[in-house]
N, C-alpha and C positions, 0 to 999 in steps of 0.2 A: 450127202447133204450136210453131215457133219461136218465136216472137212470146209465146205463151202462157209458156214457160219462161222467156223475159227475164220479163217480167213480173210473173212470179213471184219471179225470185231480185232484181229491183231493192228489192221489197217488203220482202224479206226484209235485204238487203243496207241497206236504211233504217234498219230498225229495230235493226239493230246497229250501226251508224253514229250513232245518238241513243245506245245503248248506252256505246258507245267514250266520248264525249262524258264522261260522269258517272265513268265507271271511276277516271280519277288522281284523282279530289277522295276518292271511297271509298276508295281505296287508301294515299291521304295522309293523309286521317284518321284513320285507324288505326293505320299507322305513325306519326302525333305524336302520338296519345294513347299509346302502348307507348311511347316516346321520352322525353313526360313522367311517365312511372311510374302512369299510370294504367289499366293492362290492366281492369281492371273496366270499364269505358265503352267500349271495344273489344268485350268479351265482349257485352256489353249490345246492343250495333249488331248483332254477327254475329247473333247470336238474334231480334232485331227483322226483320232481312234474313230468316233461314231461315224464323221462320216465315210472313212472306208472300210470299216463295216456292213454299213447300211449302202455303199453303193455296188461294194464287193460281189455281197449275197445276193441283191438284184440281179447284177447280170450274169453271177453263178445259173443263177435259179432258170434267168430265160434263153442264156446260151446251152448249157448243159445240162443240166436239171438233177444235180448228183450233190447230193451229203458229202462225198469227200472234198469238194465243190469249197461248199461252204467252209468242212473245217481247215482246207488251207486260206482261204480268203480270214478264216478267224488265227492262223498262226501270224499271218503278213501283220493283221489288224493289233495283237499283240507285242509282235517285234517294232513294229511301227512305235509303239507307246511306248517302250523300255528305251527304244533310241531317242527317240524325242526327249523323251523324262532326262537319260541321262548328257543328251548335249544341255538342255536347257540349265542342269546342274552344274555342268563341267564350268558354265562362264563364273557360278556362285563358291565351288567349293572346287578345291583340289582334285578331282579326281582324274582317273587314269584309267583306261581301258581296259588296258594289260593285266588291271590286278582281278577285272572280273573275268577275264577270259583265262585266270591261274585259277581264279575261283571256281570256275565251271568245269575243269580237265577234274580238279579237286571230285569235284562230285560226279564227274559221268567216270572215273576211275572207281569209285565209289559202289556204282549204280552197278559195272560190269561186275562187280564180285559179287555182288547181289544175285545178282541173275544167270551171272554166269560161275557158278564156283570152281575155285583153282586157276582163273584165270591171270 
C-alpha cells in the first residue's frame, strides 16, 4: 500500500515539477508585456491559457476521469502561456530562444546534482 502511495504522489510530483519548469518564462512574459505598455498581448495569453484550460479539464474529466488528466492538460495550459508570452515579445524585444533553452540545461544541470549527488 505503501509503495502504491509513493507512486502515486512521485507521478504527480513530475508533473508539477515540468509545471514549475514553464511558470517563470509565463510569468515574465506577462510582466514585460505590461512593462512595455502592451497589456492587450497579456490579456490575449490569459484567455488563450483560460480557455484551454477550461476546455482541456472538461474533456479530461468526461473522457477519462483521472487527475493526471488534468495535470497534463494544466502542463499543455502553461507551456501554451510561456510560448505565446514569449513569441508575442520576440516581435517587441530582442529575444532568442536559445538563450532560454541554455538557461534551462543551466538549471535542470543544477536540479540533477540536487537530487541526484555525484552525478
Amino acid at each position: 500500500m505503501f509503495q502504491l502511495i509513493c507512486c502515486v504522489f512521485f507521478r504527480f510530483f513530475l508533473f508539477y515539477f515540468i509545471i514549475l519548469l514553464f511558470l517563470p518564462l509565463d510569468r515574465f512574459s506577462g510582466t514585460c508585456l505590461d512593462a512595455i505598455n502592451k497589456p492587450q498581448f497579456t490579456f490575449y495569453k490569459v484567455i488563450f491559457m483560460v480557455t484551454i484550460n477550461f476546455m482541456g479539464d472538461i474533456l479530461v474529466l468526461n473522457w477519462f476521469g483521472s487527475l493526471e488528466g488534468i495535470a497534463i492538460v494544466t502542463i499543455i495550459n502553461v507551456t501554451a502561456g510561456a510560448l505565446s508570452g514569449y513569441f508575442f515579445l520576440r516581435k517587441r524585444l530582442k529575444l532568442v530562444l536559445k538563450d532560454f533553452v541554455t538557461g534551462a540545461k543551466s538549471v535542470f544541470s543544477k536540479i540533477k546534482l540536487f537530487i541526484i549527488p555525484g552525478s
